[in-house]
N, C-alpha and C positions, 0 to 999 in steps of 0.2 A: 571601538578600538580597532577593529578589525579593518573596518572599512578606511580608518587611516592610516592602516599598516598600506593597503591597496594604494592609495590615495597617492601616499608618499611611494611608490614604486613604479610611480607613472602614468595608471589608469583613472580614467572619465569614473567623474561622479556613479554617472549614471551604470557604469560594469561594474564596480564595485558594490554598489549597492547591489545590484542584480546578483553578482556573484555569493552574495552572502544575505540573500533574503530569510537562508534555513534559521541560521546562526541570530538575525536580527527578530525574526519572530521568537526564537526557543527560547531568547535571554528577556523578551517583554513579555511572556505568555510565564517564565520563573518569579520574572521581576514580580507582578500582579497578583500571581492566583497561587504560590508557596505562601505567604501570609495568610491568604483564604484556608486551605489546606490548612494549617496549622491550627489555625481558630476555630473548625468545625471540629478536627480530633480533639482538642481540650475540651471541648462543649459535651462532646459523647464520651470524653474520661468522665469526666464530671456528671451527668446523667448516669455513666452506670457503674458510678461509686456513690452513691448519697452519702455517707455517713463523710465524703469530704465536705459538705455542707451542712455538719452537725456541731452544735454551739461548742464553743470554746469556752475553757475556765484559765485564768489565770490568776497564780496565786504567787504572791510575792514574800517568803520566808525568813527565818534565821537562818537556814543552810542554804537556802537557794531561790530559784526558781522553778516553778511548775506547771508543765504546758498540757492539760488534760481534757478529751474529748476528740472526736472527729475519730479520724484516722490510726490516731497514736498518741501512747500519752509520755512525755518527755518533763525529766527531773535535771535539770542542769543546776550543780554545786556552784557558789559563788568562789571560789578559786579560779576556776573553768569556763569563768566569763571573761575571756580578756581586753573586752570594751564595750561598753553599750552609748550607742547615740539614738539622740534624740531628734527626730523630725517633727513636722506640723501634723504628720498625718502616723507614724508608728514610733515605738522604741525597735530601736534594732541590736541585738545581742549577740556580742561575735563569741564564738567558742573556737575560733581557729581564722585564719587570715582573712578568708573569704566564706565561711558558713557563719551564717547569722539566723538567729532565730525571730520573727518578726512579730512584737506583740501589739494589738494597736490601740494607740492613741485615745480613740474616740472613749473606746470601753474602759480604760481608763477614768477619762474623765467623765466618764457618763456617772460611774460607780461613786463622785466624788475622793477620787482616792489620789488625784493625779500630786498634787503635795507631797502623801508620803511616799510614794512612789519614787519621787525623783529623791525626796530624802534617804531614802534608803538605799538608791543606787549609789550617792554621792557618798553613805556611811561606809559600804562596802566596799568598791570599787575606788576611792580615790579618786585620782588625776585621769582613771582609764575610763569615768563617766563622763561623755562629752554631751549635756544635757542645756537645754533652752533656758533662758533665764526665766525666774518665775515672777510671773505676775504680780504685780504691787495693789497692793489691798488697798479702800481707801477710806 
């Protein structure tokens, strides 16, 4: 951008580029190696928190939901759910616009429970369960 701020004010390719060599290496040296940066800090959060990698329980209630293990153990009331959708790959539980709690999918159906699961979100929640359709038996 810089270089056609240059560009358009009259100057050769070639001075403009030269004049903003600093600026064109510093934005492709951020562009590249801030996503590197990023992913080795998460990797050394993760290394020197183990118990973020300690099994999850999830239990699905009359009052609620129960998110226990790891880190923290989180009791969300079925009131205080004000939507949960359904993906291929989790449930996602919104308790406010944008926090959602994320439970997955697989462990569900690993546990053979994905049925009442969904039935239960659909008993409790209404219109505000936006859940996949369920497979047809044959």
């Amino acid at each position: 951008m810089i270089v056609t701020l240059h560009l358009l004010a009259g100057e050769s390719l070639e001075r403009a580029v030269f004049r903003n060599v600093f600026w064109i290496v510093l934005g492709l040296l951020f562009l590249f190696a801030y996503p590197l940066t990023l992913r080795l800090n998460l990797r050394s959060f993760v290394r020197t928190n183990p118990e973020l990698g300690a099994p999850q329980l999830y239990r699905f209630t009359a009052t609620g939901v129960e998110l226990r293990g790891g880190p923290a153990d989180v009791s969300i009331a079925w009131p205080n759910i004000t939507e949960a959708v359904e993906t291929t790959a989790v449930f996602l539980l919104f308790t406010g616009r944008t926090m959602a709690h994320v439970v997955p999918r697989g462990a569900i159906e690993a546990a053979g429970q994905l049925e009442a699961v969904q039935e239960l979100l659909r008993e409790r929640l209404g219109g505000r369960a936006h859940l996949l359709p369920s497979p047809k038996k044959a």
